[in-house]
PASEMI-785702 format. One record per residue (C-alpha): residue in one letter; x, y, z. Coordinates in nm, 3 decimals. Layout:
% PASEMI-785702
  residuo        x        y        z
        A        X        Y        Z
...
% end
This chain:
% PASEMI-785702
  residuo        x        y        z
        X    4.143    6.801  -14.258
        X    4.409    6.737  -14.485
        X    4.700    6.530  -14.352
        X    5.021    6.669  -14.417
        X    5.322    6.306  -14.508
        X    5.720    6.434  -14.451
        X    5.895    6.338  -14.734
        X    6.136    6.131  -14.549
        X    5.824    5.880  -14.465
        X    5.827    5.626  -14.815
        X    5.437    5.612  -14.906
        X    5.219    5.340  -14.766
        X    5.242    5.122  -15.047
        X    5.580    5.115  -15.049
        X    5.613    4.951  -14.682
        X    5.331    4.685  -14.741
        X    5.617    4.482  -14.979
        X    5.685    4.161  -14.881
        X    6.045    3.988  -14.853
        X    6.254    3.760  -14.659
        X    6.329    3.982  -14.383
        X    5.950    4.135  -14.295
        X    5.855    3.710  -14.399
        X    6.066    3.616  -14.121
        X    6.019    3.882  -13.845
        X    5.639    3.821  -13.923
        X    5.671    3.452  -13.868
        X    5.869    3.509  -13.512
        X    5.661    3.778  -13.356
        X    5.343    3.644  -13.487
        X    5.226    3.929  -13.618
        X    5.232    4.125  -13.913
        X    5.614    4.338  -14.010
        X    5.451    4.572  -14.188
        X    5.250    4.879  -14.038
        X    4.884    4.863  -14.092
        X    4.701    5.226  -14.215
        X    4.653    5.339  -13.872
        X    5.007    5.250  -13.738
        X    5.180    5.442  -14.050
        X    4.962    5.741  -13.984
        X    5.071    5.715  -13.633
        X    5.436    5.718  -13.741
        X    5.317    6.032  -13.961
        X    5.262    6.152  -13.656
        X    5.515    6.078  -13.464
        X    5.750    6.258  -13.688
        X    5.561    6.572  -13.667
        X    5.569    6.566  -13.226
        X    5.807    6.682  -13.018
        X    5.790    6.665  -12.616
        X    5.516    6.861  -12.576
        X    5.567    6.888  -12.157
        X    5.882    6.991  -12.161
        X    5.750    7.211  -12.444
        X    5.558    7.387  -12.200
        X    5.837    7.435  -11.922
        X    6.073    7.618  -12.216
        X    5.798    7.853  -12.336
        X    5.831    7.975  -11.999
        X    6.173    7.999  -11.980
        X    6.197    8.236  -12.276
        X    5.960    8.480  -12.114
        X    6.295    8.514  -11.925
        X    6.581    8.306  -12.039
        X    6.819    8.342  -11.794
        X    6.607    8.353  -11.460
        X    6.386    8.129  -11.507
        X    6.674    7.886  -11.630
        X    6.819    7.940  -11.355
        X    6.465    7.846  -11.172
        X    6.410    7.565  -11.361
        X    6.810    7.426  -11.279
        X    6.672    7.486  -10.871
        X    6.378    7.245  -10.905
        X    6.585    6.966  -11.125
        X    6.850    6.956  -10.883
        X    6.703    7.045  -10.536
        X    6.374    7.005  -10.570
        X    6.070    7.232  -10.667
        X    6.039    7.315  -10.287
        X    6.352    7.532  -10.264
        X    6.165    7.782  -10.562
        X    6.155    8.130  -10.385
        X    5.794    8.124  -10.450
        X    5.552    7.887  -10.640
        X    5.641    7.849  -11.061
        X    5.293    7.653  -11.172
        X    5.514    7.538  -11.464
        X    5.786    7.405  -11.283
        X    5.580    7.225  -11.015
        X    5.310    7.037  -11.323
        X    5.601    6.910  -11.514
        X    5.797    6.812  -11.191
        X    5.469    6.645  -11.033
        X    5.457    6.419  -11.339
        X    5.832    6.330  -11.380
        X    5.828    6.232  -11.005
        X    5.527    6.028  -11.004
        X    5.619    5.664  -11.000
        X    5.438    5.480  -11.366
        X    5.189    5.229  -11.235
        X    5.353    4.985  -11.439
        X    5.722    5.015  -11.291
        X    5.871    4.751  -11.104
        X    6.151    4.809  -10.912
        X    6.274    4.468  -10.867
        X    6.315    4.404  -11.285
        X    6.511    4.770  -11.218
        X    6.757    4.640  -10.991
        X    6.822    4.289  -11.247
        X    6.807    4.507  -11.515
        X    7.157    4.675  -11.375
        X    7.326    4.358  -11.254
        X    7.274    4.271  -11.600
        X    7.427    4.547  -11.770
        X    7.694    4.535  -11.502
        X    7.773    4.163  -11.618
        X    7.779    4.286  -11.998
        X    8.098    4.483  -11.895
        X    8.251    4.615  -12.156
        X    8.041    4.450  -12.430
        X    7.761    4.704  -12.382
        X    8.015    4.965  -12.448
        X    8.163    4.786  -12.758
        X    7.779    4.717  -12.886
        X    7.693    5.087  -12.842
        X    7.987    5.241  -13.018
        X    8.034    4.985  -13.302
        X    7.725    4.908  -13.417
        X    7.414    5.164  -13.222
        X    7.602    5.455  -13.326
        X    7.727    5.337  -13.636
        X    7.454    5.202  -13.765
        X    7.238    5.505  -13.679
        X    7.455    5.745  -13.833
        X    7.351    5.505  -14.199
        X    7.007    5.699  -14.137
        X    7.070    6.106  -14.175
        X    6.725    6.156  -14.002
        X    6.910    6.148  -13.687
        X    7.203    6.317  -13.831
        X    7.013    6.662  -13.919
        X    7.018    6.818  -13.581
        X    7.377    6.710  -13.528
        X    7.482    6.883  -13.880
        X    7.275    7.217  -13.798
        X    7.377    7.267  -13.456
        X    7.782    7.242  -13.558
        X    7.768    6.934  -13.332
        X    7.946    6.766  -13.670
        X    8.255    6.958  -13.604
        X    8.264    6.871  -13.235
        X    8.521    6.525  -13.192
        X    8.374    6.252  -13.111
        X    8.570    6.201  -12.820
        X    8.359    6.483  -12.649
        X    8.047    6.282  -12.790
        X    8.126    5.997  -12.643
        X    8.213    6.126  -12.285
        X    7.916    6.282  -12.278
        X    7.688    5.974  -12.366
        X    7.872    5.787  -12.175
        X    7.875    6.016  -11.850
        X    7.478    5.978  -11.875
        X    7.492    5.648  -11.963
        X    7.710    5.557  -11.622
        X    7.503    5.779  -11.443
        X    7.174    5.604  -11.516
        X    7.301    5.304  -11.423
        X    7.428    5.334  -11.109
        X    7.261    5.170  -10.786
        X    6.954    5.392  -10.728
        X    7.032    5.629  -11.026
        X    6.730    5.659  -11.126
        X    6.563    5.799  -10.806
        X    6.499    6.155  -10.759
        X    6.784    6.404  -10.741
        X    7.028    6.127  -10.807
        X    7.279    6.151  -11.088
        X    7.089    5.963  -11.357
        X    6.760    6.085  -11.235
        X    6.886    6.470  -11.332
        X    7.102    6.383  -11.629
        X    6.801    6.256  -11.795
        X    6.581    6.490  -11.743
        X    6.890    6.780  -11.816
        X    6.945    6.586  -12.140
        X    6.574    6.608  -12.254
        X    6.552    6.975  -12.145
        X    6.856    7.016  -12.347
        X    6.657    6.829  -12.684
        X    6.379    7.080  -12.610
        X    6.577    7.385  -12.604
        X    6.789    7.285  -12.955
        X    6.435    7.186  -13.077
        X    6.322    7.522  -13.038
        X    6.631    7.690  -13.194
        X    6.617    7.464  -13.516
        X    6.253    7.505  -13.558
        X    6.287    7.904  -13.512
        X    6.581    7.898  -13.776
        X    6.533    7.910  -14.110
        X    6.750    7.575  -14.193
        X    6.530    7.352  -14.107
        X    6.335    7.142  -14.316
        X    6.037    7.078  -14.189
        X    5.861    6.947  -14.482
        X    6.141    6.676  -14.527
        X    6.265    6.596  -14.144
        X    5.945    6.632  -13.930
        X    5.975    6.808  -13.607
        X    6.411    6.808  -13.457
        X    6.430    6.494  -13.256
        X    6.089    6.384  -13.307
        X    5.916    6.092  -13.111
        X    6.015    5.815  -13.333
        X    6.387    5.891  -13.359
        X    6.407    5.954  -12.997
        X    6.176    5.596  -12.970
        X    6.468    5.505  -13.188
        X    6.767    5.629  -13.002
        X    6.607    5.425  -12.698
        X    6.610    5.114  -12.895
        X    6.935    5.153  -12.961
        X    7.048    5.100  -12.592
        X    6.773    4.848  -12.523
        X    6.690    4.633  -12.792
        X    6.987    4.684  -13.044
        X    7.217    4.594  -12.715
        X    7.043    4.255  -12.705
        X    7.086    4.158  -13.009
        X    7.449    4.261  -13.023
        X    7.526    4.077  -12.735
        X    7.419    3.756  -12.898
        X    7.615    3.835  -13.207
        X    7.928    3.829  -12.955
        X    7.818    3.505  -12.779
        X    7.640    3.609  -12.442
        X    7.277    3.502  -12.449
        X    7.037    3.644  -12.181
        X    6.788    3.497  -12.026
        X    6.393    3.530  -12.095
        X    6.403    3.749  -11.744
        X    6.733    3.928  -11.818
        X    6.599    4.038  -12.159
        X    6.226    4.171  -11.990
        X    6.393    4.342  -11.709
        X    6.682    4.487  -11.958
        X    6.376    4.626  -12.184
        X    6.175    4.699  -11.853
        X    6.469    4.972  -11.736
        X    6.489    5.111  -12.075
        X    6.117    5.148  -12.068
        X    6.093    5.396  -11.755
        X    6.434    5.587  -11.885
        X    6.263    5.667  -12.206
        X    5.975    5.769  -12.048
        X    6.193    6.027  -11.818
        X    6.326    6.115  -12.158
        X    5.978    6.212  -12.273
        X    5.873    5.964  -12.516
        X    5.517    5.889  -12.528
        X    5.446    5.539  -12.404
        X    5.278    5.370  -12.761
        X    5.703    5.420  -12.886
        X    5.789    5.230  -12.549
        X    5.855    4.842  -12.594
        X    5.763    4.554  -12.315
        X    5.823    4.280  -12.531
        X    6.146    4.204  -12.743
        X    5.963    4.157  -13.072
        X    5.816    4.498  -13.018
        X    6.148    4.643  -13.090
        X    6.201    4.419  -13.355
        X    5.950    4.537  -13.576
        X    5.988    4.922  -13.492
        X    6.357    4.856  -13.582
        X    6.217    4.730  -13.893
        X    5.994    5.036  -13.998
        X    6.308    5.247  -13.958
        X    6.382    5.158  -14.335
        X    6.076    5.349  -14.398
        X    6.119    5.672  -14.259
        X    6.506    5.756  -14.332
        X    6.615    5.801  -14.693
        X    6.951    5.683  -14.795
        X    7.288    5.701  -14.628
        X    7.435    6.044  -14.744
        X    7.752    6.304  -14.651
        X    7.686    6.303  -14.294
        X    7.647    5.947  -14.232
        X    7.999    5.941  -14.422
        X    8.152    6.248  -14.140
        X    8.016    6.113  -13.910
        X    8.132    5.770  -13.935
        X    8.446    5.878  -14.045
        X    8.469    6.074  -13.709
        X    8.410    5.804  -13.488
        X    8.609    5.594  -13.653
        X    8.908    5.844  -13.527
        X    8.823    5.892  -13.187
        X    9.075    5.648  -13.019
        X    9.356    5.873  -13.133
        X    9.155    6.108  -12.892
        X    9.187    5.842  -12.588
        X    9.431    5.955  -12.291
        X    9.546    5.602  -12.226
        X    9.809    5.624  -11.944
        X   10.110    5.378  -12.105
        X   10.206    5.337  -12.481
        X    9.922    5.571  -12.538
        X   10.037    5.541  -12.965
        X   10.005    5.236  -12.949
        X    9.678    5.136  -12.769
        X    9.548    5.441  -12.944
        X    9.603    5.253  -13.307
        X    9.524    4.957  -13.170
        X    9.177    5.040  -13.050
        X    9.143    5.215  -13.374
        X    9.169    4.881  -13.588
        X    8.946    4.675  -13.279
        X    8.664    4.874  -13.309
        X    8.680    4.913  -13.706
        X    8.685    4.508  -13.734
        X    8.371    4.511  -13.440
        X    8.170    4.761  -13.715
        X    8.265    4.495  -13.994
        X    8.141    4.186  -13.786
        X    7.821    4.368  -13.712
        X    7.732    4.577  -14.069
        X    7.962    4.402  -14.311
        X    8.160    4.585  -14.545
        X    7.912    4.721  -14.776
        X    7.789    4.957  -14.471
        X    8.132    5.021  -14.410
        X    8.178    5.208  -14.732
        X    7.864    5.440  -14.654
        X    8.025    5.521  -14.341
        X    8.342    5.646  -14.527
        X    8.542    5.359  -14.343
        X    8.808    5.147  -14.455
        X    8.740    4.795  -14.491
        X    8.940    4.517  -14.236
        X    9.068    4.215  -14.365
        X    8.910    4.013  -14.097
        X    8.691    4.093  -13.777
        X    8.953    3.950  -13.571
        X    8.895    4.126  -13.237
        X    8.524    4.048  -13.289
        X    8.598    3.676  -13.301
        X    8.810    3.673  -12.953
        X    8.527    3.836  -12.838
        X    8.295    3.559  -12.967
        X    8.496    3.311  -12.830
        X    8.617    3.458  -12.521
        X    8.244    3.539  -12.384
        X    8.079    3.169  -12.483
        X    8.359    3.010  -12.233
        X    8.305    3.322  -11.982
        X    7.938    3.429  -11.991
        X    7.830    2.999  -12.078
        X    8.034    2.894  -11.753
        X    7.889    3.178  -11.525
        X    7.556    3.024  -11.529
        X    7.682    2.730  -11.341
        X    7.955    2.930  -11.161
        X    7.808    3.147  -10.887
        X    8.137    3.293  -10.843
        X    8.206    3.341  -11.198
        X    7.909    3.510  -11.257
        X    8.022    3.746  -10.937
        X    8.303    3.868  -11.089
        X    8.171    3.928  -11.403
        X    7.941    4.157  -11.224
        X    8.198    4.346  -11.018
        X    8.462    4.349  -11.276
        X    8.238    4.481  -11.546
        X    8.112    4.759  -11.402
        X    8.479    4.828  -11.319
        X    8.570    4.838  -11.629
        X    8.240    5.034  -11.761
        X    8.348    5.317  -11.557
        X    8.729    5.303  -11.674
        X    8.603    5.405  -12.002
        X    8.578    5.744  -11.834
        X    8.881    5.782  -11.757
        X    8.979    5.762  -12.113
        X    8.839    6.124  -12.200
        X    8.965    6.275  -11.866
        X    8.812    6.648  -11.839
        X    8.619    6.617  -12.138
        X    8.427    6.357  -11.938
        X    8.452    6.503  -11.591
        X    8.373    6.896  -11.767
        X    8.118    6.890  -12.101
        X    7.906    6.578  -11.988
        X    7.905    6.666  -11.651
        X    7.488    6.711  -11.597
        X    7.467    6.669  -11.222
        X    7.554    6.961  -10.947
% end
C-alpha cells in the first residue's frame, strides 16, 4: 500500500539535519530532536486524521441537520437522559467523553488552576502576543480560518470567543459534566467537526497540500500553545514555576485536549515532550505567507476594538503599542515583518513586566499572603478581560445554555 506524504510535510531527510537548536534540545531532553522513520510517518498520519468520534456523531446529524442538532445540543447540555428516546450515537460518544481517563488526577487539576489563577494577566499577555502570533507565522493553521471567511471576522470577536472558553475551562469545577467548560469544549470540537466536513466537501480545499482541516497535529499544536508555549513565556517575563506547577499545568492541558478529541500519542506529560513536538512544527508548515501577514496585521488592531470604560482613545493606543513591544520581546523583529507589523523601538512594556513579576512572583514564594493575592487578584483581572469585548463576549462566544 502506497503511502500518500502532504506536501506541507518537508521529506524525511530534510528533518534528520543537525544544528544548534535540535543539538541543544537533544542534549536537555535526552533524547533525540529529530523524528525517527516511524514517528515522521506517524506525523504523516496525523495530518491526514481528523476526530474520527465526533466524526461519527455529525454523520448522523446530516441524516437530519436540524433535529438531530437539536438532539445532539439536549445530550451536551442536559444530559443524554433527557433524549425523547434512545440515539445509539449520542449515548457511545457521550459514554466516552464522560468516562473519567484512568490517568487523571484531580488534585494536579485543582493546582493546575491556582496556578493559572496566579499567572493573572500574564497568561493572557503570553497567549495573545506570542501563541497566537507566532502560530499565525505557520499558514497550516491559517487555511481553515482563510476558507471559512473567519479572516474577515475582527479579531476582537476572536478573541472573546477564545477567551470565553478559555475562562470557562478554568473555572472551579469547570471541567465536570454539564459545567461551563465541560460543554464549551466539547461545543467547540463539535464545531471543528462540522467546518471539517464543509471544507472537505468543498472544492477549495487542498487536500494534497494541507492534510485533513484541523488535523491531529495542529490541534496537538493549538494545545501546546496554551500548555507548553505558556510556560515558557512565563519565564521569558520572569515567573518561574515550580517542577509541580509545571506537571500539574501540563497535566490539565492533558485531559482538556483529550475532551477536545486529540488522540493521546499528541498529548504531553512531560515538559520536554512539548519541546520537541514544538520543534517538528518547522517541518510540517511551509513559510510564512499573506495570511500570516492579515492575520497578524489584524490582531495587531484589535485594541482599537476594546470598550474600555474611561479615556477609551487613549488606553485603546496604548494597549496597541504594549502588546506590539510584548510580540517584539518574544519573536524579535524579523518575525515582526512576516506578520505585517511595525517594528518598536524598544520592548518597553515587556521589560516592566520582567521586572515587575521577579520582585512579585520571587517574593510570593516566601510570602503566603503575597502569593494569596496574586491568586485572587489574577483571576480578577483574567475575567476583566471580558468585559473589554462586552456583547461580543457575552453573545458570539457564548457556548453554554
Amino acid at each position: 500500500m502506497t503511502t500518500h506524504f502532504n506536501t506541507r510535510l518537508a521529506s524525511f531527510q530534510a528533518t534528520q539535519q543537525s544544528n544548534l537548536l535540535s543539538f541543544l534540545l537533544s542534549h536537555l531532553t535526552g533524547q533525540a530532536a529529530q523524528p525517527n522513520y516511524a514517528q515522521y510517518l506517524a506525523l504523516n498520519k496525523a495530518l491526514q486524521c481528523g476526530d474520527p468520534q465526533m466524526e461519527k456523531v455529525l454523520t448522523w446529524m446530516m441524516q437530519n441537520p436540524k433535529q438531530h442538532r437539536e438532539y445532539f445540543e439536549i445530550a451536551l447540555f442536559k444530559g443524554v437522559e433527557q433524549l425523547p428516546f434512545p440515539i445509539p450515537e449520542l449515548e457511545h460518544f457521550f459514554k466516552h467523553v464522560e468516562q473519567i481517563p484512568p490517568w487523571l488526577e484531580p488534585e494536579k487539576i485543582q493546582q493546575a488552576l491556582e496556578f493559572t489563577y496566579r499567572l493573572g494577566i500574564n497568561n493572557g499577555f503570553i497567549l495573545r502576543d506570542l501563541s497566537l502570533m507566532v502560530g499565525y507565522l505557520f499558514p497550516g493553521f491559517n487555511q481553515p480560518l482563510m476558507l471559512t471567511g473567519a479572516l474577515n471576522k475582527q479579531a476582537g470577536t476572536r478573541l472573546a470567543e477564545t477567551t470565553k472558553w478559555w475562562v470557562d475551562i478554568t473555572e472551579e469545577c469547570g471541567l465536570e459534566r454539564l459545567h461551563a467548560g465541560f460543554t464549551s469544549t466539547i461545543y467547540v470540537r463539535f464545531i471543528h467537526a462540522l467546518v471539517r466536513h464543509q471544507l472537505q466537501k468543498g472544492k477549495d480545499w487542498d487536500f494534497a497540500t494541507w492534510g485533513v482541516p484541523m488535523n491531529q497535529f495542529d490541534l496537538a499544536m493549538t494545545n501546546l500553545a496554551f500548555s507548553s508555549v505558556v510556560l515558557l513565556g512565563i519565564r521569558a517575563l520572569g515567573i518561574f514555576p515550580s517542577k509541580q506547577e509545571t506537571e500539574s499545568f501540563l497535566h490539565f492541558w492533558r485531559y482538556v485536549g483529550w475532551l477536545m478529541g486529540i488522540d493521546e500519542k499528541w498529548l504531553i506529560e512531560k515538559e520536554s515532550d512539548g519541546w520537541k513536538l514544538l520543534y517538528w512544527m518547522q517541518f510540517v508548515h511551509p513559510q510564512s505567507d499573506a495570511s500570516s501577514m492579515a492575520l497578524g496585521a489584524s490582531l495587531s488592531k484589535e485594541p482599537f476594538e476594546r470598550q474600555y470604560k474611561y479615556l477609551r482613545p487613549l488606553q485603546q493606543k496604548l494597549a496597541y503599542r504594549q502588546h506590539l513591544e510584548l510580540t517584539q520581546f518574544f519573536i524579535g523583529k524579523k518575525r515582526m515583518h512576516k506578520l505585517g507589523l511595525k517594528p518598536q523601538s524598544a520592548a518597553w512594556f515587556a521589560y516592566y513586566l520582567l521586572a515587575r513579576n521577579l520582585v512579585l512572583y520571587s517574593g510570593a514564594k516566601h510570602v503566603p499572603s503575597l502569593n494569596q493575592k496574586l491568586q485572587q487578584k489574577g483571576r480578577a483581572i483574567q475575567k476583566l478581560g471580558l468585559a473589554l469585548y462586552q456583547s461580543k463576549a457575552k453573545q458570539l462566544a457564548s457556548m453554554h445554555q
